[in-house]
Each structure stands twice: as structure tokens, then as C-alpha cells.
DRENNUFI-367912 format. One line per 4 residues: their letters; for each residue x, y, z of C-alpha. Coordinates in nm, 3 decimals. Layout:
! residues N
a) X,Y,Z | ... $
END
This chain:
! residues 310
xxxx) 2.481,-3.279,5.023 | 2.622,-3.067,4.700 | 2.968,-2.990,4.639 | 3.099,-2.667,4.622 $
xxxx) 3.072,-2.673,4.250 | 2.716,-2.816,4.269 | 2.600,-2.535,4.448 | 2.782,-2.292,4.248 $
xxxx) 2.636,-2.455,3.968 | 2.292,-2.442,4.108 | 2.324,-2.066,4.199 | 2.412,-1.965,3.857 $
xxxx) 2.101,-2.119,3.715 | 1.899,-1.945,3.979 | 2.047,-1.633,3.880 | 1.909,-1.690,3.491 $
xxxx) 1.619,-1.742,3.547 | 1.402,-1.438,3.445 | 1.178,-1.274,3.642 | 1.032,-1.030,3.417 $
xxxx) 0.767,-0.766,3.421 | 0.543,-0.555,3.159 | 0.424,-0.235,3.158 | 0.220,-0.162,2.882 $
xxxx) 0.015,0.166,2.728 | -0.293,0.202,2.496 | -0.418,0.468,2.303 | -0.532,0.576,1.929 $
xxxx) -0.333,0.844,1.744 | -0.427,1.178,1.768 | -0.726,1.141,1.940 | -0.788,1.174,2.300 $
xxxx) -1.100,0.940,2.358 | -1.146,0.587,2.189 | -1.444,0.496,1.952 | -1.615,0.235,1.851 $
xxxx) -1.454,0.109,1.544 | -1.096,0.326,1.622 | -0.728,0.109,1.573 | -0.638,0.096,1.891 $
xxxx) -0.202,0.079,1.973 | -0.108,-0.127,2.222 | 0.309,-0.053,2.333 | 0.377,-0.337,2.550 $
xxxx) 0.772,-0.338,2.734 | 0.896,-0.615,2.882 | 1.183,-0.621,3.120 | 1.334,-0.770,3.369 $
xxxx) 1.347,-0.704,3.784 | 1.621,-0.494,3.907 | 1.680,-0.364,3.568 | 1.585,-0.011,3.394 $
xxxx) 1.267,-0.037,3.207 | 1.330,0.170,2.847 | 1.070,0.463,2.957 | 1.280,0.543,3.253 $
xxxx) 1.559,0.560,3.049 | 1.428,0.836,2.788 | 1.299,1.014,3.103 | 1.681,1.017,3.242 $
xxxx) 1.804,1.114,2.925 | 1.589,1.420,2.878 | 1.643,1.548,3.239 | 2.035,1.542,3.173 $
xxxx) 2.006,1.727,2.837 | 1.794,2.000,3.023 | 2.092,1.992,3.314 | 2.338,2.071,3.020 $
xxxx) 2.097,2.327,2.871 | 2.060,2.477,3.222 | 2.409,2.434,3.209 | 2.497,2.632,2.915 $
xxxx) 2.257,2.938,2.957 | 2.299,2.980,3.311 | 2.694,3.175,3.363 | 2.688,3.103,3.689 $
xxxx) 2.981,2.914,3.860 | 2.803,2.661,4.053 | 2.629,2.526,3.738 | 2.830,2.243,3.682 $
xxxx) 2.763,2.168,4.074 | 2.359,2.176,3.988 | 2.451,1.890,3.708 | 2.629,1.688,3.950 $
xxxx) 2.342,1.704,4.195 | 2.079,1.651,3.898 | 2.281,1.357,3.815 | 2.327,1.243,4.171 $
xxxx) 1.922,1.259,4.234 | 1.885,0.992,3.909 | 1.825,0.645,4.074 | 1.926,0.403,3.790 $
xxxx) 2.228,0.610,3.597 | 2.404,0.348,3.681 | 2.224,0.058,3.578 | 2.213,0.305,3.209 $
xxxx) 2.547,0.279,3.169 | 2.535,-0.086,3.247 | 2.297,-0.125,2.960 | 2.521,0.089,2.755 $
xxxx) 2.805,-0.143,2.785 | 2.636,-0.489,2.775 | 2.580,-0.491,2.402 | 2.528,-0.931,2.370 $
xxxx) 2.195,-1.106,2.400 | 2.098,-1.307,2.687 | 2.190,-1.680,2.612 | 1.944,-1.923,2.793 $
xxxx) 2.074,-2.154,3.041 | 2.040,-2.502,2.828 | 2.401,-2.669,2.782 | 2.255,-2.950,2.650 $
xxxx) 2.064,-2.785,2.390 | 2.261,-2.854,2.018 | 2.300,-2.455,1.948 | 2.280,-2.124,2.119 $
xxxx) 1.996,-2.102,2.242 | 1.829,-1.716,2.299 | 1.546,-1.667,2.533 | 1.267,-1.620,2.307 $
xxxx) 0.901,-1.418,2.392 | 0.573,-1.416,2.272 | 0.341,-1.173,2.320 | -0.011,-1.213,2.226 $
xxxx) -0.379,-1.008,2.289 | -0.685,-1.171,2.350 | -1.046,-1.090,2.432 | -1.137,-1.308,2.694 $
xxxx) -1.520,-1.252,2.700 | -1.530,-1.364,2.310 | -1.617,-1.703,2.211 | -1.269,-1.895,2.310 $
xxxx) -1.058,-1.597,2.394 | -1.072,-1.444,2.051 | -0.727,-1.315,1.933 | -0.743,-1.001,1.828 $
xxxx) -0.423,-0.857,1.731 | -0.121,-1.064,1.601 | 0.147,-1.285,1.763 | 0.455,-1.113,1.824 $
xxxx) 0.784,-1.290,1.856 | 1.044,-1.083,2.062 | 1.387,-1.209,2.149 | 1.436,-1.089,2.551 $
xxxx) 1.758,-0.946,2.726 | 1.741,-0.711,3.000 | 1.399,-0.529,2.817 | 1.195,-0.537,2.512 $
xxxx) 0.901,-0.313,2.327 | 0.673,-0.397,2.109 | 0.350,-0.304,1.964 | -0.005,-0.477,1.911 $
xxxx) -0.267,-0.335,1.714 | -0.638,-0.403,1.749 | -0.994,-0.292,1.663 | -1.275,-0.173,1.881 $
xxxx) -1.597,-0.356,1.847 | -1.885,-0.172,1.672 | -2.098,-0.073,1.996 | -1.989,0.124,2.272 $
xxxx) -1.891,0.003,2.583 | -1.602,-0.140,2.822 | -1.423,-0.403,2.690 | -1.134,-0.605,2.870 $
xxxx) -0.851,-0.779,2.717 | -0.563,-0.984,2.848 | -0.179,-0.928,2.703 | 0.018,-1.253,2.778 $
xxxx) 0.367,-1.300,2.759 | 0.505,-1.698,2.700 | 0.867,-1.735,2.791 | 0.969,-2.056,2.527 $
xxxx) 1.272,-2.162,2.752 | 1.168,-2.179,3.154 | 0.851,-2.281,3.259 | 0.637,-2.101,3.489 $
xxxx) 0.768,-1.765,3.402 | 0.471,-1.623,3.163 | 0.296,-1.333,3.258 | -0.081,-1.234,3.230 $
xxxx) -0.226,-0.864,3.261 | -0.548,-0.728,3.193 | -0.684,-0.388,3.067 | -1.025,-0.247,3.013 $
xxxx) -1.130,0.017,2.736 | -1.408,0.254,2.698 | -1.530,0.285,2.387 | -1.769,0.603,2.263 $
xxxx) -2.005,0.590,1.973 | -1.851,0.800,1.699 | -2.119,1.056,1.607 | -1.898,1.141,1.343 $
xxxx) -1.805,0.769,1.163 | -2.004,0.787,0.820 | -2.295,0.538,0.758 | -2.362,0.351,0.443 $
xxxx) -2.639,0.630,0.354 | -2.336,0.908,0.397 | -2.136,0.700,0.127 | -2.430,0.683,-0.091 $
xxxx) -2.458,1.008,-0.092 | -2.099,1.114,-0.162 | -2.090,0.874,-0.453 | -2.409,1.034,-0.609 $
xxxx) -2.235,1.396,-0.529 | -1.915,1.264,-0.707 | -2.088,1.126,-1.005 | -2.319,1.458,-1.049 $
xxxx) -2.015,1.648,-1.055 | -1.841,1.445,-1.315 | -2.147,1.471,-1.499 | -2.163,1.864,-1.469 $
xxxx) -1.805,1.861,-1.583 | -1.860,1.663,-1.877 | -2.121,1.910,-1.962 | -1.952,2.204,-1.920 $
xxxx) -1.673,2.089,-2.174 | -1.892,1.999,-2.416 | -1.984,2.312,-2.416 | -1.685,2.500,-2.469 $
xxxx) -1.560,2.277,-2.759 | -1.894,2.216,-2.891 | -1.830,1.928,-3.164 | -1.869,2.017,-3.518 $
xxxx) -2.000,1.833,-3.854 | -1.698,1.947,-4.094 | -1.491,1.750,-3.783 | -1.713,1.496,-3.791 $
xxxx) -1.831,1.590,-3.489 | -1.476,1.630,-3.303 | -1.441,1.853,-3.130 | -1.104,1.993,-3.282 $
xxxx) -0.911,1.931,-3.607 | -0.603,1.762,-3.384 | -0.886,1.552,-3.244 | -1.030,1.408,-3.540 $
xxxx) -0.640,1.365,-3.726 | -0.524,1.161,-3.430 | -0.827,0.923,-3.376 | -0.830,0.855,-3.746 $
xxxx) -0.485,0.764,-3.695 | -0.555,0.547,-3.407 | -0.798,0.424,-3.582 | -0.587,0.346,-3.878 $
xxxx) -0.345,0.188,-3.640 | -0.606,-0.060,-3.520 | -0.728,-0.180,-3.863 | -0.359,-0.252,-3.976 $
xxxx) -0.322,-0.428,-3.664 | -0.669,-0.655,-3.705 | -0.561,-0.686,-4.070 | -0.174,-0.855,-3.970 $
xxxx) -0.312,-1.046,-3.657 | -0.628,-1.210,-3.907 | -0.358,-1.268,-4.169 | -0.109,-1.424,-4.011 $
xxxx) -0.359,-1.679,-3.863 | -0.527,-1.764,-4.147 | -0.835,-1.640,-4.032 | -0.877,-1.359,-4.287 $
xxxx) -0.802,-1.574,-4.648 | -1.050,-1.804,-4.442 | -1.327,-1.629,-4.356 | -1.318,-1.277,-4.484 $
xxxx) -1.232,-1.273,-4.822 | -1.485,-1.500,-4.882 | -1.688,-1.263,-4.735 | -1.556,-0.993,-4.965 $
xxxx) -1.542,-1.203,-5.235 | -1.975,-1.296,-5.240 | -2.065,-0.921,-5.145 | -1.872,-0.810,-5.461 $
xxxx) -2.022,-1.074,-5.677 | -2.374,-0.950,-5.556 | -2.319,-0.620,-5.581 | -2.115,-0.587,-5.910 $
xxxx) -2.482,-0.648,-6.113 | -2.621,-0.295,-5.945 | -2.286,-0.111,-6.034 | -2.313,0.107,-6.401 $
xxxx) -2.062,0.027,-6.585 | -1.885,0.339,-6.630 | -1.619,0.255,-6.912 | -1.885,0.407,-7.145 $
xxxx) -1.873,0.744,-6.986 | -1.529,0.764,-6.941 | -1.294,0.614,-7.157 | -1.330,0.698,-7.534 $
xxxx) -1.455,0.440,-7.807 | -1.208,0.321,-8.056 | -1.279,0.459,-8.443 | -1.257,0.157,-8.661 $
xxxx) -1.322,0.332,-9.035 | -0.990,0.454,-9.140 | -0.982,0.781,-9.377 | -0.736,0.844,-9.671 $
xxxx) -0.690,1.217,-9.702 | -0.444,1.136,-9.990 | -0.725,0.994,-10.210 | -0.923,1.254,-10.143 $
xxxx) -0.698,1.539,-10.228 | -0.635,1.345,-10.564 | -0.969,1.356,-10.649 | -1.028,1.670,-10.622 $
xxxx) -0.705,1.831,-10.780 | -0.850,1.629,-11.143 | -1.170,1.764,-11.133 | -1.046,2.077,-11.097 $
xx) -0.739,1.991,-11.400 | -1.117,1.886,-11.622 $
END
């Protein structure tokens, strides 16, 4: 026999532990139909017994906003009796408020357990006809109260077909509560999903257009000799300034390693040498020779005032 407490005790655990159930939807975006290939969106809600499910929820929230629309454009005196009897006819307005209010996570039942302990889910989706029930979308890890959504993304095999997977739901803090569900697809061959031959062909497209462009510039700034073959005077200035840029930049990086005193002006050094004997020396031409016979006007002058005095 239990005491009173015992019992009370015992009740109280039966109470918290969940008994929860999923509803869950599939479907690709913006498209009606699913194809082979598509990204298919799983929403999967969990929640518990007795309790609102989040859907129902939304749907109770939009039919009180159109009440109070109704409400406002109707002038009629019994309109705020209509809202009372749209609210009256809502089933679980009561159990939304209750949700409203209750704003704490659920706390699992473990008063042994070292720290607060939440009830914890995880959701997983599996293809049970694959080789060792294939996941095929990624684990999610939801914390519960009295309902939880999430969403699971997978991809449709290549070929068309039906395909059923499995969504289950572990509960990490009472045993026996997980949940198992099952869904089946039909997946259409997309007529319209490129090939590899479509992509080859789009690439060649691209690249003859690029080409056709290149052309066409060309040959409205045709390049030009006296531009060495720029196309523009602006052109040829600022890649001769790049240019310039570079070789100062080769010039300090080889210098300050050593490598240019090593290796290139040696270089410099031998091509000079060979080269100097096929060079003219051009001192001749250009700079004047020096007169070395020296002329005394003086003596001259002398002379020839005393033959003229005989």
C-alpha cells in the first residue's frame, strides 16, 4: 500500500509524462507537383495531447481578425453579438490563452538529475528502403513544451517514382515515448531539368558571344601603330606607366635580395664587354679635336710692318 503522498507523488509523474503527437506537411516551393531531383520541405509539429497544435492556432487567429473586420464594416448593432458567437463556436480559445500565459519550458521529471533538466527531441528522416535506412535530411534537435515546428529538407532521387520515408521523433528523457510516421512521394520526371548536353551548349553560346564582343570592340577602337598598337593615347600612357611601375618594383625586390648585384649585373656587365667592340666610337664625330700648333699674330704683324718701313 502507498501513502497518500506516494500516490500523490506517483500521479504527478503520470501527469509528465508526454504523450505527444506530429503532424507533419511536404511540399517544394512554388511548384505544385514534385520532380525528380526537386528539394523537397518537410514542416514537421510536434505537440502534445489535449493541447492546441500551432496550425490551429493561426487558423483561430485569422477567423477572429475577420470577426473584427466583419465587425468594423458591418454598422449593424448586433455585430459585436456575431463576434461573441464566432468566438463562442472556437473549440480551443481557451487552451490559446493558456498558451499565451504559460511562457516557461517544460522541466522533465528527474529530481535526481544534477541540473534542470528540459525535455529534449530529435527529429530525424530516413529512407527506409535504402541500404540501412539512409538518412537523408539532417538531425534536428528541438527542445519540447506543449508544441514544436521544425523543418527537414531532402532531395528526390534521380528517377521517378514513389518513394516512402519515415520521420521519427526520440524523446531523450522517458522511454517508450518516440514516435514513428511514414509518408510516400511521387516523383515526376522533369522534362524541363537541363542535361549535361544543354550545359554544353550554353557554355559554347556564352563563349561565342564573348568572342563576338571582343570583336566588335576591336573594331570600333581599331589599334593603331603611332600608339603602338593601343588602342587610345590614355591607353598606351597608363600601361607604360604600369609598366614602369613593375620594373621599379622587380628592380627594388632583386636588389634588396642580392639577387640583382648577383646575377644580373654580371649579366650586364659580359653583354657590354661583347658588344662595346661593334659600337663606332663616336668621339670623332662629335666632339672637336684639340689644335696643338699655337700662332703668334704679334710676330707676324712685326714682320710685316719692316718690310713695308724697307
Amino acid at each position: 500500500d502507498y501513502t497518500e503522498d506516494q500516490q500523490a507523488e506517483i500521479e504527478a509523474a503520470v501527469k509528465e509524462i508526454p504523450q505527444v503527437d506530429m503532424r507533419w506537411d511536404y511540399g517544394v516551393e512554388d511548384e505544385k507537383e514534385i520532380f525528380t531531383e526537386d528539394l523537397v520541405t518537410v514542416d514537421v509539429t510536434l505537440f502534445r495531447k489535449g493541447c492546441c497544435p500551432p496550425e490551429f492556432l493561426e487558423d483561430s487567429k485569422e477567423e477572429v481578425a475577420k470577426a473584427e473586420a466583419d465587425k468594423d464594416e458591418d454598422e449593424d448593432e448586433d455585430a459585436s453579438d456575431k463576434e461573441e458567437e464566432a468566438l463562442d463556436s472556437l473549440d480551443f480559445v481557451g487552451v490559446q490563452d493558456k498558451v499565451k500565459e504559460k511562457k516557461k519550458k517544460r522541466q522533465t521529471l528527474a529530481p535526481y538529475f544534477p541540473i534542470v533538466k528540459h525535455e529534449v527531441w530529435y527529429i530525424i528522416l530516413v529512407w527506409p528502403k535504402s541500404d540501412h535506412n539512409k538518412l537523408v535530411a539532417d538531425l534536428k534537435r528541438v527542445v519540447m513544451d506543449d508544441s514544436v515546428k521544425t523543418t527537414l529538407r531532402f532531395q528526390v532521387p534521380e528517377k521517378k517514382g514513389k518513394y516512402t520515408y519515415e520521420i521519427h521523433a526520440y524523446c531523450d528523457s522517458y522511454i517508450g515515448c518516440d514516435i514513428s510516421r511514414q509518408f510516400q512521394i511521387v516523383a515526376k520526371e522533369n522534362k524541363k531539368r537541363k542535361t549535361e548536353d544543354d550545359y554544353q551548349k550554353e557554355k559554347e553560346d556564352r563563349e561565342r558571344e564573348e568572342e563576338e564582343e571582343v570583336k566588335r570592340m576591336e573594331e570600333e577602337h581599331p589599334a593603331v601603330w603611332y600608339y603602338c598598337y593601343y588602342s587610345s593615347f590614355c591607353e598606351m600612357v597608363l600601361n607604360g606607366i604600369i609598366f614602369a611601375l613593375l620594373c621599379v618594383f622587380i628592380f627594388n625586390f632583386l636588389h634588396s635580395r642580392g639577387y640583382w648585384q648577383d646575377y644580373v649585373q654580371p649579366v650586364i656587365e659580359i653583354s657590354y664587354n661583347l658588344t662595346s667592340k661593334y659600337v663606332y666610337d663616336l668621339d670623332r664625330i662629335f666632339i672637336i679635336p684639340e689644335v696643338e700648333e699655337e700662332f703668334d699674330f704679334g710676330s707676324d704683324i712685326g714682320g710685316e710692318s719692316g718690310e713695308a718701313e724697307m
